[in-house]
Kinemage of the C-alpha trace (Angstrom):
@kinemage 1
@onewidth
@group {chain A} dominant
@subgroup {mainchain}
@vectorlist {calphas} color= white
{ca unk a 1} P -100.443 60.568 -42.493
{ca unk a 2} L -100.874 63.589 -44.572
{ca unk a 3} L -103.901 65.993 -45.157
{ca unk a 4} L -104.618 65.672 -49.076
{ca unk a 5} L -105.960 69.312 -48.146
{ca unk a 6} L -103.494 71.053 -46.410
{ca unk a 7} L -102.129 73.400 -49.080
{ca unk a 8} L -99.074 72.711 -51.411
{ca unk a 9} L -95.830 74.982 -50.349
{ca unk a 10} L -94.975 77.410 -52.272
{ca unk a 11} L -91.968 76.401 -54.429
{ca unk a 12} L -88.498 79.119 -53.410
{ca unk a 13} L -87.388 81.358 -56.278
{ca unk a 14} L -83.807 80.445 -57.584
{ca unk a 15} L -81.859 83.144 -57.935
{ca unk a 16} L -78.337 84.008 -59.581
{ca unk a 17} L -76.943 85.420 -56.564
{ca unk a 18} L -78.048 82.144 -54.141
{ca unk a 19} L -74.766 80.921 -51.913
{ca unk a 20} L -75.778 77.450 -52.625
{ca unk a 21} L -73.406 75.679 -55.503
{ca unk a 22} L -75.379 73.571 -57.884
{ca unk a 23} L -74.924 69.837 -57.409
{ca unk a 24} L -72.022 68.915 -59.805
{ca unk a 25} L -72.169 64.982 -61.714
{ca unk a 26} L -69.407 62.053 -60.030
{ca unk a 27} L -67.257 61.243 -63.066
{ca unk a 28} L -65.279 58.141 -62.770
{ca unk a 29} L -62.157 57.942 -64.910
{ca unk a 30} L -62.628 53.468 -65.632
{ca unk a 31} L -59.368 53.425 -67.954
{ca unk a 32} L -57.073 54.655 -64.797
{ca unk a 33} L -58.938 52.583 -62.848
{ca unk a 34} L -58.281 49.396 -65.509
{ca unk a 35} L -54.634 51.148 -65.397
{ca unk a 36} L -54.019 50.869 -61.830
{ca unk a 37} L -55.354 47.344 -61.141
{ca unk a 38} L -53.444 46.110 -63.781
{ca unk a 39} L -50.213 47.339 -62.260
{ca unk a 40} L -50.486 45.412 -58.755
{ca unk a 41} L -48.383 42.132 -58.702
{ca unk a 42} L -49.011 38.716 -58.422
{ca unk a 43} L -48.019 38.707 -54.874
{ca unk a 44} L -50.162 41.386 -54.085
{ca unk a 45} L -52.763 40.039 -55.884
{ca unk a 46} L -52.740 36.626 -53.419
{ca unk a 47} L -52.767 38.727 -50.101
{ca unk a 48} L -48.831 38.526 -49.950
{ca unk a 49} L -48.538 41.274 -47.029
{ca unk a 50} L -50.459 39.479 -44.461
{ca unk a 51} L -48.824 36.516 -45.201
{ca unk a 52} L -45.435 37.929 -44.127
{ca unk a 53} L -46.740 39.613 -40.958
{ca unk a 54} L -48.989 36.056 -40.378
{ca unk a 55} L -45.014 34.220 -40.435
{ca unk a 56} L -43.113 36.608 -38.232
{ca unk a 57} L -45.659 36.269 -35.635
{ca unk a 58} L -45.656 32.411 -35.849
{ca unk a 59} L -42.001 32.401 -36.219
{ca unk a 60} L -41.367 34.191 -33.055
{ca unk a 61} L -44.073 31.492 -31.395
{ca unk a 62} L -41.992 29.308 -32.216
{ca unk a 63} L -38.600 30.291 -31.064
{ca unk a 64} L -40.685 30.857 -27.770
{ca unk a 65} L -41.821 27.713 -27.571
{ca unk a 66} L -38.096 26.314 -28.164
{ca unk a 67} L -36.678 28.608 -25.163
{ca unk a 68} L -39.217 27.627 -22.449
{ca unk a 69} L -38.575 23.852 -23.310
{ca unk a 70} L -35.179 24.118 -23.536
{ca unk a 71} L -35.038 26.067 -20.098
{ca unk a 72} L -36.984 23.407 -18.766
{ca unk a 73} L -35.019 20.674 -19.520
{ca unk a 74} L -32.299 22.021 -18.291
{ca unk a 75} L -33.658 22.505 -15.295
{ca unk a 76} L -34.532 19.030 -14.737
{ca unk a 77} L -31.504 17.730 -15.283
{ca unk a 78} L -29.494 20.048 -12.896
{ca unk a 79} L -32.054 18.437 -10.121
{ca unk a 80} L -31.388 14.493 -11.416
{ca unk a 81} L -31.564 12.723 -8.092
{ca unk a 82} L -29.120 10.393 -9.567
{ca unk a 83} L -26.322 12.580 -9.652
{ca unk a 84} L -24.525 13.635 -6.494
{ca unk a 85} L -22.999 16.889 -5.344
{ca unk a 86} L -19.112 17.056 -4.178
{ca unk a 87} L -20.038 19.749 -1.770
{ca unk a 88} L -16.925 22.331 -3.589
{ca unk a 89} L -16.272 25.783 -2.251
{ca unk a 90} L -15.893 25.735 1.337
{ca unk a 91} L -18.657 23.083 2.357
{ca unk a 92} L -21.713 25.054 0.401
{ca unk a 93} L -24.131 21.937 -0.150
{ca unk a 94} L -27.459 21.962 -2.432
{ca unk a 95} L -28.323 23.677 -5.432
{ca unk a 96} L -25.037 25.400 -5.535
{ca unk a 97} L -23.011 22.281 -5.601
{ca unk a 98} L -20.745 21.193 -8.260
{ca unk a 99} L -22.881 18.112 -9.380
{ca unk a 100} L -21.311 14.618 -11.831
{ca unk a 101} L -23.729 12.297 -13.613
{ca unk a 102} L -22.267 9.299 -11.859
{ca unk a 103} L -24.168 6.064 -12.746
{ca unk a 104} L -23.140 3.118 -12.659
{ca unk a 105} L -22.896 1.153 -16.039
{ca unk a 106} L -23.637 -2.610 -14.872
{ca unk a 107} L -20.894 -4.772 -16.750
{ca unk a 108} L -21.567 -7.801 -18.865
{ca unk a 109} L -20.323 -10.672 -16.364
{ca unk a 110} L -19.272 -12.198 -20.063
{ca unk a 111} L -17.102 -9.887 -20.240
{ca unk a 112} L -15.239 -9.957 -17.032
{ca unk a 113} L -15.120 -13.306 -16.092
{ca unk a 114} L -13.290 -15.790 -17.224
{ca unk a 115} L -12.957 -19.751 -16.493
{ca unk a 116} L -10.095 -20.449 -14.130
{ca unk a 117} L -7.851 -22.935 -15.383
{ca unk a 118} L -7.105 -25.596 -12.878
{ca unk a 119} L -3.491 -25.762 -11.954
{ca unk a 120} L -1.294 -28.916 -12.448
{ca unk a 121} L 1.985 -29.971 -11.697
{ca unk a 122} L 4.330 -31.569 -14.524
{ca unk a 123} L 6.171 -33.011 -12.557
{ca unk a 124} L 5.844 -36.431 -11.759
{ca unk a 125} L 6.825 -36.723 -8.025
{ca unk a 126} L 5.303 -33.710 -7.116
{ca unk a 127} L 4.023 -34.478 -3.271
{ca unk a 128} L 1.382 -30.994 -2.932
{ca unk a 129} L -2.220 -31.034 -4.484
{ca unk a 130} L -3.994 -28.232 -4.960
{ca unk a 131} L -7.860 -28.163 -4.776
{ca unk a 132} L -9.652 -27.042 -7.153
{ca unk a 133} L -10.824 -23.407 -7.528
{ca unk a 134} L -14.085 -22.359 -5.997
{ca unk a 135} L -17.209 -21.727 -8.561
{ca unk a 136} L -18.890 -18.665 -8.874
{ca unk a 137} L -22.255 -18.547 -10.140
{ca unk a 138} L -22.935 -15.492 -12.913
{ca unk a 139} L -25.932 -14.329 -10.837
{ca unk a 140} L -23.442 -13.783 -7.722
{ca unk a 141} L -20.870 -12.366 -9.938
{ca unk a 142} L -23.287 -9.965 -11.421
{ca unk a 143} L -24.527 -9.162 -8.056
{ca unk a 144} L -20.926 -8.816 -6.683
{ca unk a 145} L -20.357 -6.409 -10.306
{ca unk a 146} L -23.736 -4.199 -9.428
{ca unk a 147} L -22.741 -3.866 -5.646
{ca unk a 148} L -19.392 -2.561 -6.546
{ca unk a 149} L -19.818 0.923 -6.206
{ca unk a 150} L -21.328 0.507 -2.453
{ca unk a 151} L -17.674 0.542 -1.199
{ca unk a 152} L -16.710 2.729 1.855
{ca unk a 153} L -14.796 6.189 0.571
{ca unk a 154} L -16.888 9.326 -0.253
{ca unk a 155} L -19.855 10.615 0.708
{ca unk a 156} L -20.934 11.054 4.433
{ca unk a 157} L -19.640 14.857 4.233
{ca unk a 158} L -21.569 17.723 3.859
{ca unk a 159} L -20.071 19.419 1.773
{ca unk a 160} L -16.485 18.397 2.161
{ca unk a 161} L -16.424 15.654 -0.774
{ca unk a 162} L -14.295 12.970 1.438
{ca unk a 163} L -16.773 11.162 3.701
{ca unk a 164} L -15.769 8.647 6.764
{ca unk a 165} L -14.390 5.904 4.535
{ca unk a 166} L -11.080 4.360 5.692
{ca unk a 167} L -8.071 4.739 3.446
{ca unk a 168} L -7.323 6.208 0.394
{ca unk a 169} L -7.464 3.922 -2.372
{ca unk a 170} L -7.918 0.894 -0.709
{ca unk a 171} L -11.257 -0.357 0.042
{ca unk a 172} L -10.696 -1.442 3.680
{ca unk a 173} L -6.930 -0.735 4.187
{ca unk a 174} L -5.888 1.322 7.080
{ca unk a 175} L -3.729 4.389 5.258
{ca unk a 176} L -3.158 6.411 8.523
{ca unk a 177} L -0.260 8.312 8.517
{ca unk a 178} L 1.584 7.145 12.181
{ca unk a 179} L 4.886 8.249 13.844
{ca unk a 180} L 6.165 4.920 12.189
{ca unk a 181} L 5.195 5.868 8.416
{ca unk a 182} L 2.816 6.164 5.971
{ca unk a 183} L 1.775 3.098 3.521
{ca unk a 184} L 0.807 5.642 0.926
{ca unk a 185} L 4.250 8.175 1.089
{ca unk a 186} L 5.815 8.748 -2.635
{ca unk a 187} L 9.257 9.282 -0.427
{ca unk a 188} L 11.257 8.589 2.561
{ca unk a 189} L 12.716 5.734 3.620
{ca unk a 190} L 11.243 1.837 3.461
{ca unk a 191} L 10.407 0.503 6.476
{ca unk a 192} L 10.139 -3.573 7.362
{ca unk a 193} L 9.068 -5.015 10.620
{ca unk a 194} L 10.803 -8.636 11.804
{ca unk a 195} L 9.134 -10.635 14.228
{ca unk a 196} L 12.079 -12.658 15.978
{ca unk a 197} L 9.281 -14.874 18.114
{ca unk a 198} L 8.810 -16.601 15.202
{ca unk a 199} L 9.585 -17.916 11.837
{ca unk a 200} L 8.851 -16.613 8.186
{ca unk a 201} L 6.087 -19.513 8.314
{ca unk a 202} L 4.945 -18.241 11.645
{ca unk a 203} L 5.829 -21.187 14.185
{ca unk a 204} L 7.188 -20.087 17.451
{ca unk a 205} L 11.252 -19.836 17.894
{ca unk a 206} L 13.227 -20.267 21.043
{ca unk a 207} L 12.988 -15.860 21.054
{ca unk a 208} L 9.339 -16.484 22.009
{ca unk a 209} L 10.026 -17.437 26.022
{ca unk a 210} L 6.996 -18.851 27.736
{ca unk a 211} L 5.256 -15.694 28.554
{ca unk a 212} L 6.349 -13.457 25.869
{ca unk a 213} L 4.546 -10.330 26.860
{ca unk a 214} L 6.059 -10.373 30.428
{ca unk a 215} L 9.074 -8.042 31.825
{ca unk a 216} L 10.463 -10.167 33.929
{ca unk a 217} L 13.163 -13.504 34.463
{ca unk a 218} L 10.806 -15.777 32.937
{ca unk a 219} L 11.961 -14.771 29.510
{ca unk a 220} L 15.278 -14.603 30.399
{ca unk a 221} L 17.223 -17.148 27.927
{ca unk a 222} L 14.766 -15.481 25.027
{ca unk a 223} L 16.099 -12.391 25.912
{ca unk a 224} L 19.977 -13.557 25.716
{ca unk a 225} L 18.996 -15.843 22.723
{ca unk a 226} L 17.581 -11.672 21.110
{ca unk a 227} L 20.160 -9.875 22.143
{ca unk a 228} L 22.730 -12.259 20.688
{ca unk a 229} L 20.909 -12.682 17.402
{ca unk a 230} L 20.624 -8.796 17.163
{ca unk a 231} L 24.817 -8.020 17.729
{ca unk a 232} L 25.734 -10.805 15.071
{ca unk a 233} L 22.934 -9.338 12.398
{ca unk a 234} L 24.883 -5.911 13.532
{ca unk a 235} L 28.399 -6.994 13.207
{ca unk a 236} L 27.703 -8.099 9.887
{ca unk a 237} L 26.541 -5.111 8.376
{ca unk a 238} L 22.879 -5.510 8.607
{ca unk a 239} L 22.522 -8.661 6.453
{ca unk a 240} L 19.925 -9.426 4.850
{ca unk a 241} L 20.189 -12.929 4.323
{ca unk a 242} L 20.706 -13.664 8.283
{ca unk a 243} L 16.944 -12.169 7.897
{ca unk a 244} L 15.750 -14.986 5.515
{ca unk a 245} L 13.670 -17.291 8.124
{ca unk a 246} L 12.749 -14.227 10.648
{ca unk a 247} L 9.037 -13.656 10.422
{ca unk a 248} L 8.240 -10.251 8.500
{ca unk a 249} L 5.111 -8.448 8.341
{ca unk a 250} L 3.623 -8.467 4.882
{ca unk a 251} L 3.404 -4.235 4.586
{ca unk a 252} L 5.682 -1.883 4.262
{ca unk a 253} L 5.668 2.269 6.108
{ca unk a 254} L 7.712 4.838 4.710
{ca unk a 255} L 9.072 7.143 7.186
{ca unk a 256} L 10.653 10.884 6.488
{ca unk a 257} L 11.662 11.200 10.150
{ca unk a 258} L 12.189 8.926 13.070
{ca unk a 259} L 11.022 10.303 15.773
{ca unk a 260} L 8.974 7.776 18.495
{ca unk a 261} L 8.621 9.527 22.062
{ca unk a 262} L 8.561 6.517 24.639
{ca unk a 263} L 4.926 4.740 23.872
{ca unk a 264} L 3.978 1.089 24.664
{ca unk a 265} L 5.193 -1.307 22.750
{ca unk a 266} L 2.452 -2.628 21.032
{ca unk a 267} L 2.146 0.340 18.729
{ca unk a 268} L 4.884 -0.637 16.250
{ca unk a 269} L 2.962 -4.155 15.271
{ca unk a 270} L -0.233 -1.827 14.953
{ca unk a 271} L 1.449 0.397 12.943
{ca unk a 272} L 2.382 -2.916 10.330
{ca unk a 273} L -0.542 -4.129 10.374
{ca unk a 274} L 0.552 -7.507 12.514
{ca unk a 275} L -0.842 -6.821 16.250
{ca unk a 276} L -3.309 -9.720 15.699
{ca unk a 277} L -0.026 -11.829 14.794
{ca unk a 278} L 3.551 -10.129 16.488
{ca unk a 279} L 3.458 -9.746 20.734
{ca unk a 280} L 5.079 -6.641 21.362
{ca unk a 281} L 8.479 -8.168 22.806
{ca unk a 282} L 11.712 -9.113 20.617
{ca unk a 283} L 10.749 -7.135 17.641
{ca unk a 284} L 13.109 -5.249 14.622
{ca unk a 285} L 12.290 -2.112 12.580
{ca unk a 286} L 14.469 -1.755 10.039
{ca unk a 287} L 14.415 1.632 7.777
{ca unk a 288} L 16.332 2.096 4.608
{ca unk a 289} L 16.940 4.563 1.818
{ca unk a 290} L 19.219 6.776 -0.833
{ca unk a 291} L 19.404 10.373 0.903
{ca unk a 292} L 20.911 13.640 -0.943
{ca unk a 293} L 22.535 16.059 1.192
{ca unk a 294} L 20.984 19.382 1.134
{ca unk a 295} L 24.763 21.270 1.658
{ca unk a 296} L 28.195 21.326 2.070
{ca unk a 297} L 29.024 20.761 5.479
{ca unk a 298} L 29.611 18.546 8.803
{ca unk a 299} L 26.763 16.896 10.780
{ca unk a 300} L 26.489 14.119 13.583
{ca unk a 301} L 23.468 11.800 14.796
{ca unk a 302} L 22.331 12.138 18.087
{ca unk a 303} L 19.507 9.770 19.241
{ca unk a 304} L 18.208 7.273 22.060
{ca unk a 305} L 16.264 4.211 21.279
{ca unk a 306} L 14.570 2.109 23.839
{ca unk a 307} L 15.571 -0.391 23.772
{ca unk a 308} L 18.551 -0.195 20.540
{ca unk a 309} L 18.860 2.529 18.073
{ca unk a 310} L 21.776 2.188 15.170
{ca unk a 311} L 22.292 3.954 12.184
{ca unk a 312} L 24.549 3.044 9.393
{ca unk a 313} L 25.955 5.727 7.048
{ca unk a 314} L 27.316 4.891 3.830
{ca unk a 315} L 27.654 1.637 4.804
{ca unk a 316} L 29.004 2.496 8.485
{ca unk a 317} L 27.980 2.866 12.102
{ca unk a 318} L 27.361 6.358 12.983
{ca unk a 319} L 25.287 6.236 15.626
{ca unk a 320} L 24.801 3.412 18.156
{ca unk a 321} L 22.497 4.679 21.267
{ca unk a 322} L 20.310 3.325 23.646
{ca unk a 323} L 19.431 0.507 26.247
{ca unk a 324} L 21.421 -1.295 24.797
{ca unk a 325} L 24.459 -1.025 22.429
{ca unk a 326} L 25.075 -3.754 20.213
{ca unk a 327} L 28.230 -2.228 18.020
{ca unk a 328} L 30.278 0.702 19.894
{ca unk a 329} L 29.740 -1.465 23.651
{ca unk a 330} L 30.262 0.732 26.877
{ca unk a 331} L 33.351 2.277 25.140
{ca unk a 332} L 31.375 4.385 22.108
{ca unk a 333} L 34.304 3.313 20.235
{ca unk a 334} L 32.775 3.749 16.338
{ca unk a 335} L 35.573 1.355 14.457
{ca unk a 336} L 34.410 2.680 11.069
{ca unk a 337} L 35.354 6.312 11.904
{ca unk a 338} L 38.605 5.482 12.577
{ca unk a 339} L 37.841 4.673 16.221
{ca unk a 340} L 36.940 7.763 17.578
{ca unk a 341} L 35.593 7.495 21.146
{ca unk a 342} L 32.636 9.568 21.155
{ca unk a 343} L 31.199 10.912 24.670
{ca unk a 344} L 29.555 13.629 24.401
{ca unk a 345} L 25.817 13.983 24.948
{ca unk a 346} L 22.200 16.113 24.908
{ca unk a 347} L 20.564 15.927 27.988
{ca unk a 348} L 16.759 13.754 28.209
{ca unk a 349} L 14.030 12.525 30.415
{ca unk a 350} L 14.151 9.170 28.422
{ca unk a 351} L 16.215 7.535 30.927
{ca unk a 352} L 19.378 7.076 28.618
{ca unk a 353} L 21.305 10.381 27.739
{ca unk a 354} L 20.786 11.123 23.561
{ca unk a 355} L 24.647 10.613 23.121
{ca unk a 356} L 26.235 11.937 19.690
{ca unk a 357} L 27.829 9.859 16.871
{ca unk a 358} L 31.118 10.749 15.082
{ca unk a 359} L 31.126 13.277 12.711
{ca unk a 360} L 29.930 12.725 8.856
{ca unk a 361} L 31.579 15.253 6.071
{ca unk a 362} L 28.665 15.690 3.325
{ca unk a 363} L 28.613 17.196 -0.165
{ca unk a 364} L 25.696 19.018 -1.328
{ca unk a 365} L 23.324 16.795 -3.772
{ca unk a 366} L 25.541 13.875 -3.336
{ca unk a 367} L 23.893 10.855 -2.931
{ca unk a 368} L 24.283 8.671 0.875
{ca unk a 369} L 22.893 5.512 1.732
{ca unk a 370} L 21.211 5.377 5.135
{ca unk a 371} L 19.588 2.343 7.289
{ca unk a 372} L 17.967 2.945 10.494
{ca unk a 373} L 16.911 -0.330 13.364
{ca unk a 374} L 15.217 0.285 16.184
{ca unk a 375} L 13.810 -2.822 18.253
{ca unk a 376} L 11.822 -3.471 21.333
{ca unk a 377} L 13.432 -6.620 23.509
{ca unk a 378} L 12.048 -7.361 26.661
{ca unk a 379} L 8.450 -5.480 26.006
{ca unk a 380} L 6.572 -2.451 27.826
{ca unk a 381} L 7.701 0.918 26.288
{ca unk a 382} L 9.308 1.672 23.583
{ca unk a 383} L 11.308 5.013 21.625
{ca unk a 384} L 13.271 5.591 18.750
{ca unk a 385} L 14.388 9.358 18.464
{ca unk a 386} L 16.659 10.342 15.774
{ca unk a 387} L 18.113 14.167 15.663
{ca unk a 388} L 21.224 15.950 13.896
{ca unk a 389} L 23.672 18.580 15.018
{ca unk a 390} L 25.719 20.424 12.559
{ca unk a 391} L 28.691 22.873 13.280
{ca unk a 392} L 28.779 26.409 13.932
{ca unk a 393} L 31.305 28.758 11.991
{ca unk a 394} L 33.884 28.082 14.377
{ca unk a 395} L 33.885 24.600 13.527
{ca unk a 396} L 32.645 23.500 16.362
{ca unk a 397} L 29.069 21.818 17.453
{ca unk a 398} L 26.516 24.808 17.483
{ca unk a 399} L 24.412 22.666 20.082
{ca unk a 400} L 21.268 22.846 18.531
{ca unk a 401} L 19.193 19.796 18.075
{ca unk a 402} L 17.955 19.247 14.693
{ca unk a 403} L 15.043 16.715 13.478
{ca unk a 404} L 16.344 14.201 11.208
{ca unk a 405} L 14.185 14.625 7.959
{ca unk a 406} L 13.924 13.340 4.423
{ca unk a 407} L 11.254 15.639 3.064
{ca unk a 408} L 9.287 18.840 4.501
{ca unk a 409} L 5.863 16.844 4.500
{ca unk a 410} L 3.717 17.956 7.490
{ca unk a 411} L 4.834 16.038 10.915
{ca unk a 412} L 2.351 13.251 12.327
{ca unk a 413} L 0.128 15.335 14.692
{ca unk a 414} L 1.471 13.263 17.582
{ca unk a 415} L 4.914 14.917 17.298
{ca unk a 416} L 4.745 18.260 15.493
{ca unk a 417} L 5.494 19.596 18.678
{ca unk a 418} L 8.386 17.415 19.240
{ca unk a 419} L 8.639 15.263 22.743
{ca unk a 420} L 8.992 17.237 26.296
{ca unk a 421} L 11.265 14.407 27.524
{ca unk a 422} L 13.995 16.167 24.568
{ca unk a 423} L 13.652 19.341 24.877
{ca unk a 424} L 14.547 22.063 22.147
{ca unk a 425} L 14.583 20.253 19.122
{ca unk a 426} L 14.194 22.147 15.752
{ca unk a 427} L 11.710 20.029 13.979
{ca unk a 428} L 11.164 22.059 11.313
{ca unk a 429} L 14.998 21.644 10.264
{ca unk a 430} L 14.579 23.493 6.892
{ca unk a 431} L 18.342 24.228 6.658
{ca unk a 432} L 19.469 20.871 6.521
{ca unk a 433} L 16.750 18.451 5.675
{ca unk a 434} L 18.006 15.491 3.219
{ca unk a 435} L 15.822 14.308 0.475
{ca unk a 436} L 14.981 10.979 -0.578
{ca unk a 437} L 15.824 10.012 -3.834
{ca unk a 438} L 15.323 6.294 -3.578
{ca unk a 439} L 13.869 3.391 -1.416
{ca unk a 440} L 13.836 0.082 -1.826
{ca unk a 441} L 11.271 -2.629 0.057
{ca unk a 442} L 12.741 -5.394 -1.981
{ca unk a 443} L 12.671 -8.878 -0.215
């Protein structure tokens, strides 16, 4: 509070010369002002600016937003636990995988199955029925449809795409590749087992003896009944239709070498498929195909089958070796080469020299039709091995044993190193290896 009696201040004296400007009036020009509001746009006018900065930042929200879902999908899918992985480059399993979407579509059972017709005979004095054709309810069928892709094949490898599954595009055939041929080969030549034991419709013959599996005199008049039926299928060029009622294994092998070192017996009706049906006694493998020769040139056969071994060259005997002989005889007189007595041999373990056939003139990429037997007759072990030796530029045999071959596919592990009972074969051959250019399994 203030003393109304303290005394007023004096007021200062203005002076002219004072360093303190006088206060000067604001003036405000209002037309320029009017001037310049009127010149701002409409745009301007509704906040325009921030509405373009408000959308870029939203935009870019937005194309944000669409990269992390994106990502994330993708992500998901790459880990589907439906798909599987085929375990490519080298065996490298997991993440790294090459992955398929691989579900199974269930069909409509509508739309596979059909009702079976039931067969009839039109004629009158027909003597056969057939029975009627089993029914198949559509929930087993759809089951059966749905439980399709459980089949044995891929999988079980870690990383190596083909699992533990038996046979290559058959669901439970047995596609092994054995020293008697493959079921799967695009080449070589066809190979058909006979069973001479029985008949095509599987009864017993008088080639079945009482103990068929036995080595021994007991099976005597089988054996001579065999070895009889074998010279006159011989003789006659390998005739087919002598074949007609001899039991034959329902498979065919394709073979691009013949080459058996001595192994029991039993392993040719495993290798066909028929061990549960064919005893491994009085048995016929017979091999045939178109070859092309690779070069001009002179070659013979040398071989040894236990117990036969005969080839047939453009339609004649070039080579009959073995336990037994059923064309040339003790002689090795070969009548279709102008009957040249050939003698000379390789040496072998096998218990039979590997004699030589008579020589064969070739022309390169001409075409040669070639049929190979081998046969087992009393049982026990069994061979078939089947080389080549060419001439030397004398003109003379060089004396080097050559593998028989029809392609250069890899050799069955059980002979890529040939057989120490013949020893120094060439089984690579790649000078004089024949290709097949057709086989036949007709019936």
């Amino acid at each position: 509070m203030s003393n109304p009696d303290s005394p007023t201040p004096p007021e200062l004296p203005t002076s002219a010369n004072s360093s303190v400007p006088p206060e000067l009036p604001i003036v405000v020009d209002e037309e320029a002002l009017k001037t310049n509001r009127s010149k701002r746009s409409f745009w301007q006018k509704l906040g325009g600016e921030g509405l373009v900065i408000s959308m870029f930042i939203h935009g870019a929200l937005i194309v944000i937003a669409l990269f992390w879902v994106i990502s994330t999908w993708t992500d998901s899918a790459k880990k589907d636990p439906d798909s599987f992985a085929t375990g490519a480059g080298g065996g490298a399993a997991g993440e790294r995988a090459k992955q398929f979407k691989t579900r199974l579509q269930p069909k409509n059972p509508k739309s596979t199955a059909k009702t079976p017709n039931r067969i009839t005979s039109k004629s009158t004095s027909a003597t056969i029925a057939l029975p009627d054709l089993p029914t198949t309810s559509m929930a087993s069928l759809n089951t059966g449809l749905m439980g399709g892709g459980q089949s044995k094949g891929f999988g079980g490898g870690s990383g190596g795409g083909i699992g533990s599954g038996m046979g290559v595009g058959r669901g439970n055939g047995k596609n092994f590749v054995s020293i008697y041929g493959s079921k799967m080969a695009l080449n070589g030549m066809v190979g058909v087992f006979y069973d001479f034991k029985q008949d095509r419709a599987g009864k017993p013959t008088d080639m079945m003896g009482p103990k068929p599996e036995v080595i021994g005199p007991v099976n005597a008049e089988a054996v001579r009944i065999f070895s009889e039926r074998m010279e006159q299928y011989v003789q006659k060029g390998f005739s087919d239709s002598s074949l007609s009622n001899v039991y034959r294994a329902p498979d065919s092998l394709y073979a691009s070498q013949i080459f058996i070192p001595p192994i029991p017996a039993t392993e040719a009706p495993k290798a066909f498929d028929v061990a549960d049906k064919c005893r491994p006694s009085r048995w016929m493998a017979h091999y045939k195909g178109t070859l092309k020769a690779p070069r001009d040139g002179k070659f013979r056969f040398v071989g040894m089958g236990d117990d036969f071994l005969i080839v047939r060259w453009d339609r004649k005997v070039a080579l009959d070796s073995g336990y037994q002989q059923f064309y040339v005889g003790n002689e090795n007189v070969y009548k279709d080469f102008g009957k040249q007595k050939c003698n000379d041999v390789h040496p072998s373990t096998l218990g039979k020299p590997m004699r030589c056939g008579p020589w064969i003139t070739v022309t390169r990429d001409k075409e040669y039709y070639c049929e190979v037997i081998m046969g087992e007759t009393p049982g026990g072990v069994s061979c078939a091995i089947l080389c080549m030796e060419t001439t030397g530029p004398d003109g003379k045999a060089d004396g080097q044993l050559r593998l028989f071959r029809m392609n250069n596919d890899p050799l069955p592990d059980a002979i890529k190193n040939g057989c120490p009972q013949v020893p120094n074969v060439d089984m690579a051959n790649e000078s004089w290896t024949f290709k097949s250019v057709k086989t036949s399994a007709a019936r």
